[in-house]
N, C-alpha and C positions, 0 to 999 in steps of 0.2 A: 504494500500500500504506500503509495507516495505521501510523503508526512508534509503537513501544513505549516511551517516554520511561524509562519506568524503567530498561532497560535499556540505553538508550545512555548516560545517566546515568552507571549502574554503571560502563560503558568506562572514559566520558572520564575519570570521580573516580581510579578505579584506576590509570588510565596515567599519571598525573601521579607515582607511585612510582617509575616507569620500574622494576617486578621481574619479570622476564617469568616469572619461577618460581612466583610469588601468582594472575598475572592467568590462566596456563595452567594452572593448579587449577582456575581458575572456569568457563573455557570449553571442550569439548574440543578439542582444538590439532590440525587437518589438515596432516600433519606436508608433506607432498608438496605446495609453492607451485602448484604447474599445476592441481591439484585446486580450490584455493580460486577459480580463475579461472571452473573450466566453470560456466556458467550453471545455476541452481536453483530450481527452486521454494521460497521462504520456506516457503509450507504444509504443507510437508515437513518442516521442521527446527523440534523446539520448542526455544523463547526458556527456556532456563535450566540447570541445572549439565549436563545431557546435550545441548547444541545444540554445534554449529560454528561458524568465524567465518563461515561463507556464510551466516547470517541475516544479515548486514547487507550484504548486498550490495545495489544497485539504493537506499542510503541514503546520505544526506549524510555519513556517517561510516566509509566503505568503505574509505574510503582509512588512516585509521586503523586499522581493523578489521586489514586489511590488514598492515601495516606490523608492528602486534601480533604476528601468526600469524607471518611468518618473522622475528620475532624484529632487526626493524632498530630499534636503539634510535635511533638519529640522528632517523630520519624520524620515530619516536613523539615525542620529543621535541619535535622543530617543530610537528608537529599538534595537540597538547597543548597547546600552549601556546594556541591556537584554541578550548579549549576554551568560555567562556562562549560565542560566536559558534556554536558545533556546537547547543545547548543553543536557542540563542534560536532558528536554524534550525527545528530542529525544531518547538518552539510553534510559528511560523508557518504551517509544514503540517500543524497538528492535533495535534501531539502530546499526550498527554494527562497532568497532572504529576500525577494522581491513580492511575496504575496501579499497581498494585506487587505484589512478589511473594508468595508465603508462606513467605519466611524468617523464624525467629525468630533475635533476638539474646539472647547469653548473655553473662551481665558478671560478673565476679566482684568482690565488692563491699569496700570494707574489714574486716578482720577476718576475712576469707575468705567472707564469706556472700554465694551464687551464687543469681540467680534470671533471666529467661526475660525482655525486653520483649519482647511478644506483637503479633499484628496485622499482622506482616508488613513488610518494607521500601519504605518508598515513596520517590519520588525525592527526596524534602525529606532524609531521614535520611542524602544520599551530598552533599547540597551542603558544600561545604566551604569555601568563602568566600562572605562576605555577598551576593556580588554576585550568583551564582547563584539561592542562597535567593529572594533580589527577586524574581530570573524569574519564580522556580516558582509564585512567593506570586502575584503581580501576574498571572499567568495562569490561576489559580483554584486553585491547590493547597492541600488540606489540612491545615491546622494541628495540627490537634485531633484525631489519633489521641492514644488512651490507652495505657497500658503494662499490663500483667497487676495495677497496684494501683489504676488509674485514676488516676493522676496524666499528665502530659503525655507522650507516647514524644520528641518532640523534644526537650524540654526534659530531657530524661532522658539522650538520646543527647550532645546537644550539650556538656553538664556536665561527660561523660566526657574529654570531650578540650580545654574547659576555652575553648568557643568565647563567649567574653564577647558582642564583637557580634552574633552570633547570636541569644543568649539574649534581649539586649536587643529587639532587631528583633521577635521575637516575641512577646516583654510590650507591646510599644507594639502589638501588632496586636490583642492580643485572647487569647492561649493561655492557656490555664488554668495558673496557679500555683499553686493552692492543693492540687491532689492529692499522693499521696506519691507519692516518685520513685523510692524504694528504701528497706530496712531495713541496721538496722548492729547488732552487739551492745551490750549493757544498761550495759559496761562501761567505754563511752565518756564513761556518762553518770551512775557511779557506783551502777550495777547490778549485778545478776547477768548476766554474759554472755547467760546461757542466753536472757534474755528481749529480745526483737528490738524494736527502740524503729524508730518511722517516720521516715524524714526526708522534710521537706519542701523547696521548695528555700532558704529562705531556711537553713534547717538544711546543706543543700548549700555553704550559698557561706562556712560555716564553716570546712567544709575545707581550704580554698584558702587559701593567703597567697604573697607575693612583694613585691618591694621595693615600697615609699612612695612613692617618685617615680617609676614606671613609668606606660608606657600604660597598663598591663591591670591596676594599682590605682584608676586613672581610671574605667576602664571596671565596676569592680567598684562603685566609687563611685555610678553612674550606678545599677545594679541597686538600690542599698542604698537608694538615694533615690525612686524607685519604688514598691521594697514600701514604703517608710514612708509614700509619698501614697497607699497602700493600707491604712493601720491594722497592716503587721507590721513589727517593731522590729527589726532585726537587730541592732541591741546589748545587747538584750536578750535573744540567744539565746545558750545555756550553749555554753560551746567545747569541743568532745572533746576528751578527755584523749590522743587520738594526734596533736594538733594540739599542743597542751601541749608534750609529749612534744619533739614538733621543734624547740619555738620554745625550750625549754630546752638544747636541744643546741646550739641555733644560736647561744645567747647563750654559752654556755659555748666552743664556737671563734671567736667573735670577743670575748671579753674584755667582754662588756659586763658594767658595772653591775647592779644590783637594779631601778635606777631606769628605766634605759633600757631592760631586756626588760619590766618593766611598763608600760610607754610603747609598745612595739611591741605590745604584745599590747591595750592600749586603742584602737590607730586599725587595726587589719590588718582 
């Protein structure tokens, strides 16, 4: 049986939450363990929010499947942890890192303004550590889905949750940065709210700050240096004034200077 990567994907990503209350939302849960034994036809059961755990039976990851359905967190735990090794499995019997579903994802943005990345989920959007990502990439997976403004869907997704290595990995492959990745209000930028200004991502990596001597200022470093051997200056992009907003608060509980929130706000 040719296995559906996307979806065993989604499994392994989710079980690493260990919430069996999220994961049995997504799949329907065969409450009676002896059922999920008796033997099935797959072509039976469709792969997504209305399927069972018996799609994966007669798969490398039955055994997790498994262990999900009656809810034994110990065992999901240890198999989980298998997870890259579940993933590479799969590739080797064909799995295909281009499938994906047609879910939309809904993000609700700064300033409250919600919009749709479109195209559907493919298994690139559930990797969750670098190491994954490589698989997918290095076995032919698509980079370059776009988002409902045509900017990047990964580079949109991966942002949200602030996955630096990620981002990077995919600038060095080749993923389009130059699209929008979302809208913010007018007022971040010394407008009228009302009026939706684009961000790009270099505009994106405005938002972010965290300490100076961290990895993931390193790593931020690393992006910054990037766009600039691409012609975009990231210090030369204006800072929202919700970014403002925190680094004034932050100076203000820790007692800094004049001098030294404008010192922080020159290298962040």
């Amino acid at each position: 049986m040719r296995l559906k990567l996307f979806h065993i994907v989604v499994l392994c990503t989710i079980l690493l939450q260990l919430n069996c209350y999220k994961i049995t939302s997504s799949f329907k849960r065969v409450v009676v363990s002896r059922h999920l034994q008796e033997p099935v036809d797959p072509k039976s059961l469709s792969v997504g929010s209305k399927s069972d755990y018996r799609v994966f039976q007669k798969t490398p990851v039955w055994d997790l499947a498994y262990a999900l359905a009656v809810c034994d967190l110990g065992e999901v735990e240890e198999l989980a942890k298998k997870h890259k090794e579940i993933i590479d499995i799969i590739l080797q019997h064909g799995g295909d890192p281009n499938l994906h579903s047609q879910i939309k994802y809904s993000h609700t943005d700064y300033n409250g303004y919600s919009y749709t990345i479109m195209g559907g989920y493919s298994p690139l959007l559930y990797a969750k550590i670098l190491e994954t990502l490589q698989l997918l990439v290095e076995a032919g997976g698509n980079i370059h889905h776009q988002n409902k403004y045509g900017g990047s869907l990964l580079l949109a997704k991966y942002m949200i949750y602030d996955r630096l290595d990620q981002i990077l990995y995919l600038l060095e492959h080749g993923v389009d940065y130059k699209g929008v990745m979302s809208y913010t209000g007018g007022s971040e930028y010394g407008k009228p709210n009302e009026e939706k200004v684009p961000l790009f991502l270099v505009d994106k990596r405005r938002y972010e700050f965290g300490g100076l001597d961290t990895k993931w200022y390193q790593q931020k470093g690393k992006i910054i240096r990037f766009l600039a051997s691409q012609g975009i200056d990231y210090w030369k992009t204006p800072i929202p004034q919700t970014i403002l907003n925190r680094i004034g608060e932050m100076s203000k509980t820790n007692n800094w200077s004049e001098r030294k929130k404008n010192e922080f706000i020159s290298k962040y």
